[in-house]
C-alpha positions as CSV (number, residue, x, y, z in Angstrom):
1,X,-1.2,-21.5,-7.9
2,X,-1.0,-17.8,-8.2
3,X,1.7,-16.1,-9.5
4,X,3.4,-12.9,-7.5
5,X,1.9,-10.7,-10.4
6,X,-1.4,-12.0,-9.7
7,X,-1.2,-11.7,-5.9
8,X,-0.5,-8.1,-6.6
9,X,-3.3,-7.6,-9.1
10,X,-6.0,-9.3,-6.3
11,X,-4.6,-7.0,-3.2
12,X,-6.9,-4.2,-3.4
13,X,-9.8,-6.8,-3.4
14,X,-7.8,-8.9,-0.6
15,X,-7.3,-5.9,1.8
16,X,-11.0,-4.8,1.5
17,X,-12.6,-8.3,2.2
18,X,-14.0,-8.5,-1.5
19,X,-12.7,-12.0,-2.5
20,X,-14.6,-15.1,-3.2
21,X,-13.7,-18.1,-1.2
22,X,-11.6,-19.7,-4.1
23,X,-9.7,-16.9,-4.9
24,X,-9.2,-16.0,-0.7
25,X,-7.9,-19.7,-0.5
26,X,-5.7,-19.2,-3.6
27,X,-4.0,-15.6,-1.9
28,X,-3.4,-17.4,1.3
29,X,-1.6,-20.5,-0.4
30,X,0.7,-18.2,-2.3
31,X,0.8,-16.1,1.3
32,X,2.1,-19.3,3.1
33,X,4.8,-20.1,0.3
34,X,5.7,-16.4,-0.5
35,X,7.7,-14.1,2.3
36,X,7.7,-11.4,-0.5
37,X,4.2,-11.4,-1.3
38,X,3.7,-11.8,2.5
39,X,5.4,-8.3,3.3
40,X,4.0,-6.5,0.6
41,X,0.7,-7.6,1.8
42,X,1.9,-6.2,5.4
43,X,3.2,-2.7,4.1
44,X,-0.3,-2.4,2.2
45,X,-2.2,-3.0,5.3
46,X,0.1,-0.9,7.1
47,X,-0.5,2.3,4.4
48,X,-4.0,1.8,4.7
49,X,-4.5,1.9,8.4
50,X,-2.1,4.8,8.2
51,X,-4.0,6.7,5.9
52,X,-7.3,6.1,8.1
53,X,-5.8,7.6,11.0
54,X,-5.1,11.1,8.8
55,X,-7.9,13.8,9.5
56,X,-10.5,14.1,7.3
57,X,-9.3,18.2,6.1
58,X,-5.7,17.3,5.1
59,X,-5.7,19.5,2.1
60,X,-4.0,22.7,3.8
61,X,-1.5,20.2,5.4
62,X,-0.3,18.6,2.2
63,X,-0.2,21.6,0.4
64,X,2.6,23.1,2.8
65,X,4.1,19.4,2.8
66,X,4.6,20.0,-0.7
67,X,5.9,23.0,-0.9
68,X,8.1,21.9,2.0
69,X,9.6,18.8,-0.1
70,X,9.6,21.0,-3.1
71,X,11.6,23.6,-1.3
72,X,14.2,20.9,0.4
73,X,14.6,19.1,-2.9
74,X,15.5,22.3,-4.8
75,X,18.1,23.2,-2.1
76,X,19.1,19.3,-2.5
77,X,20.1,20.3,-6.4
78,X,21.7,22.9,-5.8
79,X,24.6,21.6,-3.6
Protein backbone atom coordinates (compact mmCIF):
# COMPACT_ATOMS: atom_id res chain seq x y z
CA UNK A 1 0.00 0.00 0.00
CA UNK A 2 1.14 3.58 -0.62
CA UNK A 3 2.20 5.66 1.85
CA UNK A 4 0.77 9.57 2.19
CA UNK A 5 4.47 10.66 1.00
CA UNK A 6 4.11 8.62 -1.89
CA UNK A 7 0.64 9.58 -2.85
CA UNK A 8 1.96 13.04 -2.86
CA UNK A 9 5.11 12.23 -4.91
CA UNK A 10 2.60 10.39 -7.81
CA UNK A 11 -0.03 13.54 -7.89
CA UNK A 12 1.43 15.40 -10.65
CA UNK A 13 1.37 12.13 -12.76
CA UNK A 14 -2.28 11.35 -11.14
CA UNK A 15 -3.84 14.72 -12.07
CA UNK A 16 -2.49 14.55 -15.67
CA UNK A 17 -3.71 11.01 -16.57
CA UNK A 18 0.09 9.65 -16.78
CA UNK A 19 -0.19 6.62 -14.47
CA UNK A 20 0.10 3.01 -15.28
CA UNK A 21 -2.71 0.85 -14.30
CA UNK A 22 -0.91 -0.57 -11.20
CA UNK A 23 0.13 2.43 -9.82
CA UNK A 24 -3.65 4.23 -10.69
CA UNK A 25 -5.04 1.12 -8.72
CA UNK A 26 -2.53 1.67 -5.87
CA UNK A 27 -3.59 5.91 -5.65
CA UNK A 28 -7.13 4.97 -5.51
CA UNK A 29 -6.77 2.31 -2.65
CA UNK A 30 -4.84 4.77 -0.56
CA UNK A 31 -7.75 7.44 -1.95
CA UNK A 32 -10.49 5.11 -0.50
CA UNK A 33 -8.65 4.64 3.05
CA UNK A 34 -7.17 8.20 3.19
CA UNK A 35 -9.64 11.49 3.72
CA UNK A 36 -6.29 13.47 3.83
CA UNK A 37 -4.79 12.38 0.84
CA UNK A 38 -8.44 12.49 -0.65
CA UNK A 39 -8.61 16.50 -0.03
CA UNK A 40 -5.28 17.20 -1.04
CA UNK A 41 -6.06 15.45 -4.23
CA UNK A 42 -9.32 17.83 -4.37
CA UNK A 43 -7.46 21.19 -3.64
CA UNK A 44 -4.82 20.07 -6.50
CA UNK A 45 -7.49 19.60 -8.94
CA UNK A 46 -9.17 22.54 -7.75
CA UNK A 47 -5.66 24.84 -8.39
CA UNK A 48 -5.39 23.42 -11.60
CA UNK A 49 -8.68 24.04 -13.07
CA UNK A 50 -8.26 27.45 -11.53
CA UNK A 51 -5.24 28.23 -13.09
CA UNK A 52 -6.74 27.14 -16.62
CA UNK A 53 -9.35 29.53 -16.44
CA UNK A 54 -6.62 32.62 -15.94
CA UNK A 55 -5.99 34.43 -19.40
CA UNK A 56 -3.28 33.55 -21.26
CA UNK A 57 -1.38 37.50 -20.82
CA UNK A 58 -1.44 37.59 -16.95
CA UNK A 59 1.98 39.06 -16.68
CA UNK A 60 0.79 42.89 -16.27
CA UNK A 61 -1.84 41.59 -13.82
CA UNK A 62 0.43 39.78 -11.41
CA UNK A 63 2.96 42.26 -11.57
CA UNK A 64 0.48 44.98 -9.99
CA UNK A 65 -0.86 41.96 -7.69
CA UNK A 66 2.54 42.01 -6.41
CA UNK A 67 3.20 45.15 -5.83
CA UNK A 68 -0.27 45.28 -4.31
CA UNK A 69 0.55 42.49 -1.67
CA UNK A 70 4.00 43.92 -1.34
CA UNK A 71 2.51 47.37 -0.58
CA UNK A 72 -0.31 45.88 2.02
CA UNK A 73 2.25 43.68 3.70
CA UNK A 74 4.63 46.61 4.29
CA UNK A 75 1.77 48.74 5.84
CA UNK A 76 0.94 45.26 7.81
CA UNK A 77 4.65 45.81 9.55
CA UNK A 78 4.34 48.81 10.29
CA UNK A 79 1.33 48.89 12.62
Amino acid sequence: MLTCKELVALSSDLLDSQLGLREKLAVRRHLLLCRHCRRFIRQMRLTQATLRRLPENREAGLDLLAARLAELRRDHSRR
